[in-house]
C-alpha positions as a Python dict, from the first residue, in 0.01 Angstrom:
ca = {
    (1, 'X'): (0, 0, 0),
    (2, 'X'): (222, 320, -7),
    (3, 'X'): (85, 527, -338),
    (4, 'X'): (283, 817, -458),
    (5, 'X'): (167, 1034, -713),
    (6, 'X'): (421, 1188, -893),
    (7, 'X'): (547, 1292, -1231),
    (8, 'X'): (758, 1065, -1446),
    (9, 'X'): (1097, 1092, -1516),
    (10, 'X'): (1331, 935, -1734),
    (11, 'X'): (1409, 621, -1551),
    (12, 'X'): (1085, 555, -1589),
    (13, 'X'): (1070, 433, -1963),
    (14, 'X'): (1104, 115, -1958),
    (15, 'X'): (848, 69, -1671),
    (16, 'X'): (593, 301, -1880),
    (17, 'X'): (620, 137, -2190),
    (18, 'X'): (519, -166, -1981),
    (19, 'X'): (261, -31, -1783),
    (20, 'X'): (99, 111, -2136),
    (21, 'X'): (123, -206, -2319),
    (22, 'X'): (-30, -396, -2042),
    (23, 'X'): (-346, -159, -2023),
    (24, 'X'): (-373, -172, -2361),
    (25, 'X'): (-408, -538, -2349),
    (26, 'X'): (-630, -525, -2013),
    (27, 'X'): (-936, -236, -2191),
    (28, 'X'): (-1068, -134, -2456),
    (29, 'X'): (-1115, 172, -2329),
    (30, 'X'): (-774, 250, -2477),
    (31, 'X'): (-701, 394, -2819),
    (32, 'X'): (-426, 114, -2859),
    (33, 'X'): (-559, -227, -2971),
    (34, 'X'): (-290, -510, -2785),
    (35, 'X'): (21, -555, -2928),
    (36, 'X'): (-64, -208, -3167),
    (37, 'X'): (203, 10, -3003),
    (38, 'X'): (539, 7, -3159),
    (39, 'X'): (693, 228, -2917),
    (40, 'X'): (1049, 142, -2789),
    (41, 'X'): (1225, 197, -2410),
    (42, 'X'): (1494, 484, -2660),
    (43, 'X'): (1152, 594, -2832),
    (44, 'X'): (964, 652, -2497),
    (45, 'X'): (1276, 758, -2337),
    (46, 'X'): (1317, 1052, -2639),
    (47, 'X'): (908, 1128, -2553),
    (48, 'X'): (985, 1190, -2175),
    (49, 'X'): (1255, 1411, -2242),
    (50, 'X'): (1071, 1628, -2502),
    (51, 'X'): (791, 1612, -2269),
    (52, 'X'): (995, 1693, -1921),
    (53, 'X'): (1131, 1992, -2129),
    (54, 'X'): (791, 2109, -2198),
    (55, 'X'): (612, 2403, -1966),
    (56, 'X'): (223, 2304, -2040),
    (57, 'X'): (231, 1940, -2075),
    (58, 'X'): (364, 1671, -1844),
    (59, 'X'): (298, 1289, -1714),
    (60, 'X'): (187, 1166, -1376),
    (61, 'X'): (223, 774, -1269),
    (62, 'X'): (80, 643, -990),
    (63, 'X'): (350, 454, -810),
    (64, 'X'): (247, 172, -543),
    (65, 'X'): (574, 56, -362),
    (66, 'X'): (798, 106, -733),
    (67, 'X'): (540, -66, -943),
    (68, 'X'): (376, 167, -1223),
    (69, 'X'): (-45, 108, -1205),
    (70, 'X'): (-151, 423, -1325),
    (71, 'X'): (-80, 786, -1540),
    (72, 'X'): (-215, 1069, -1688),
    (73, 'X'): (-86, 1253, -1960),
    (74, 'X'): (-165, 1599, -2030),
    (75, 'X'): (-56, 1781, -2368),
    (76, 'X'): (-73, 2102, -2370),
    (77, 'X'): (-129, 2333, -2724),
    (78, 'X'): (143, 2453, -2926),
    (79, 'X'): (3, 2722, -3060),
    (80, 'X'): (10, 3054, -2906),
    (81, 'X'): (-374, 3082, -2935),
    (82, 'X'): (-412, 2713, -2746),
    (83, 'X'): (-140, 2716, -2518),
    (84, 'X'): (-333, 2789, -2207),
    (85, 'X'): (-571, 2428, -2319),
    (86, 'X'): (-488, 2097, -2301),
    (87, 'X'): (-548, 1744, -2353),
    (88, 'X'): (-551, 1487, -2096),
    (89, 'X'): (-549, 1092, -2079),
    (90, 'X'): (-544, 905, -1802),
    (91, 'X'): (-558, 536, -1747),
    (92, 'X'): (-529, 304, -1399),
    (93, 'X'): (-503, -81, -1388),
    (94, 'X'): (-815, -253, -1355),
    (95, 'X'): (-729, -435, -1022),
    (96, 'X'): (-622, -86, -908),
    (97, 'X'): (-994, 55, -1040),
    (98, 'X'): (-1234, 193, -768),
    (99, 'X'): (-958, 276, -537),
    (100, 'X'): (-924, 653, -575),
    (101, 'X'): (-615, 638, -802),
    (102, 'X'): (-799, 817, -1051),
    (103, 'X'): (-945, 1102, -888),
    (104, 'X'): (-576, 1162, -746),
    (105, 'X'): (-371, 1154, -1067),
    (106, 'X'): (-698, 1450, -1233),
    (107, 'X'): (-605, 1638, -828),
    (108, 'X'): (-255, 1612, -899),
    (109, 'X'): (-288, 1728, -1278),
    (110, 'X'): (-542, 2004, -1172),
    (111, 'X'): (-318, 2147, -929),
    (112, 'X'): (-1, 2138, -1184),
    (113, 'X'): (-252, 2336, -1471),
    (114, 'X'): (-365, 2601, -1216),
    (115, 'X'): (22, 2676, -1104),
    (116, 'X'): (139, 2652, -1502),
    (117, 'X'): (-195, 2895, -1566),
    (118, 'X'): (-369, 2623, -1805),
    (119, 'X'): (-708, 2744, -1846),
    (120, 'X'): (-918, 2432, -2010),
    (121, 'X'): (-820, 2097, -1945),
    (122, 'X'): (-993, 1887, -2177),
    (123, 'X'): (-1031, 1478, -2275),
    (124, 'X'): (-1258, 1227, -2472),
    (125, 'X'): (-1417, 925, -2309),
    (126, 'X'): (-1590, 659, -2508),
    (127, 'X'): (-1992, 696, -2430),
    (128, 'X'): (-2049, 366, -2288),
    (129, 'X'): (-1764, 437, -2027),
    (130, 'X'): (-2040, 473, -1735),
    (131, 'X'): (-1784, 471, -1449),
    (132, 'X'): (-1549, 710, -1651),
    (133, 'X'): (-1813, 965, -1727),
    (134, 'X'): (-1954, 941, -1385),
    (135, 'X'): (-1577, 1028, -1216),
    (136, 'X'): (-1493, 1308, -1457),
    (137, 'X'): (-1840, 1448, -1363),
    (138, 'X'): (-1757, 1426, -990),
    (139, 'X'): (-1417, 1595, -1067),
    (140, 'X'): (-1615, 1889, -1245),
    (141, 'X'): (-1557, 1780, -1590),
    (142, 'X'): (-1890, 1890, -1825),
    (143, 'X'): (-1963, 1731, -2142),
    (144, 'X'): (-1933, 1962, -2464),
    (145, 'X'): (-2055, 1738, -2744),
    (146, 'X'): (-2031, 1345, -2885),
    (147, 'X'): (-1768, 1269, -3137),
    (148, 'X'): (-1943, 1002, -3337),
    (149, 'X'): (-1809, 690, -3496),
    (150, 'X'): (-1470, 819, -3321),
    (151, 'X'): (-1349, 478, -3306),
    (152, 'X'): (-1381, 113, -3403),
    (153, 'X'): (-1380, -161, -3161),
    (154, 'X'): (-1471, -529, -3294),
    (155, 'X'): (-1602, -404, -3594),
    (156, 'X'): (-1864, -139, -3464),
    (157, 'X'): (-1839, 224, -3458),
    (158, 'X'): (-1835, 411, -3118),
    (159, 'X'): (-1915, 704, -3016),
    (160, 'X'): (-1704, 979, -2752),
    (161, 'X'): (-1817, 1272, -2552),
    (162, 'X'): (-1610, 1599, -2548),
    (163, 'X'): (-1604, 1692, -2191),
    (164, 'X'): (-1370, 2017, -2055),
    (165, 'X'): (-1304, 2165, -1694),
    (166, 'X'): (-1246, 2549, -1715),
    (167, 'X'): (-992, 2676, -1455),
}
């Protein structure tokens, strides 16, 4: 297994749009229900260049071989007040889980916010997301706060912790 963490480029749309609608049909730890996204390969190409073209927010994939099985994506703020925060989500193929894909892609995104002087990287993780929690702990993630009934999965209300890293 030869994995390469990089960031994504164009080329990649088609295999991103792929990788996102199969995760969304493989968790529910996703805010994408299957079959919900409406993106298209033009539509997610558009989003990668905006995106490339951006100095505080990018996309890594985790690349085994030329096969897509993970990325993060980290938005940065647009406002000059929040520019120096922002948002990440990350997300890793469930036969790919438990194989340090995940602490690699928050390295690899950690190391891009310190060189592009992001202060506060920052994400939401549904509450009963145990093994979640537990690795964005161990990658020095604190929780701020719960966001409650953030979502609705099968017709219950969940809840999210807020949780932040300060460079």
């Amino acid at each position: 297994m030869s994995l390469i963490i990089r960031e994504v480029n164009i080329k990649d749309a088609k295999r991103l749009l792929d990788l996102n609608n199969e995760l969304d049909e493989e968790t529910i730890y996703r805010a994408y229900e299957p079959g919900e996204r409406v993106e298209t390969v033009e539509s997610q190409k558009s989003k990668l260049s905006e995106i490339i073209n951006t100095t505080n927010s990018k996309i890594f994939v985790a690349d085994i071989n030329g096969e897509l099985v993970g990325l993060l994506e980290v938005t940065g703020g647009i406002y000059n007040r929040n520019k120096h925060s922002a948002h990440l989500v990350i997300a890793v193929m469930k036969k790919f889980w438990r194989q340090g894909i995940g602490i690699q892609l928050i390295e690899k995104c950690i190391s891009w916010a310190v060189e592009n002087k992001i202060h506060r990287l920052d994400l939401s993780v549904f509450t009963f997301n145990t093994k979640a929690i537990e690795l964005y702990e161990r990658m020095g993630f604190v929780k701020e706060g719960i966001k409650r009934d953030s979502f609705k999965i099968d017709g219950k209300y969940v809840d999210e912790f807020v949780m932040s890293l300060l460079l």
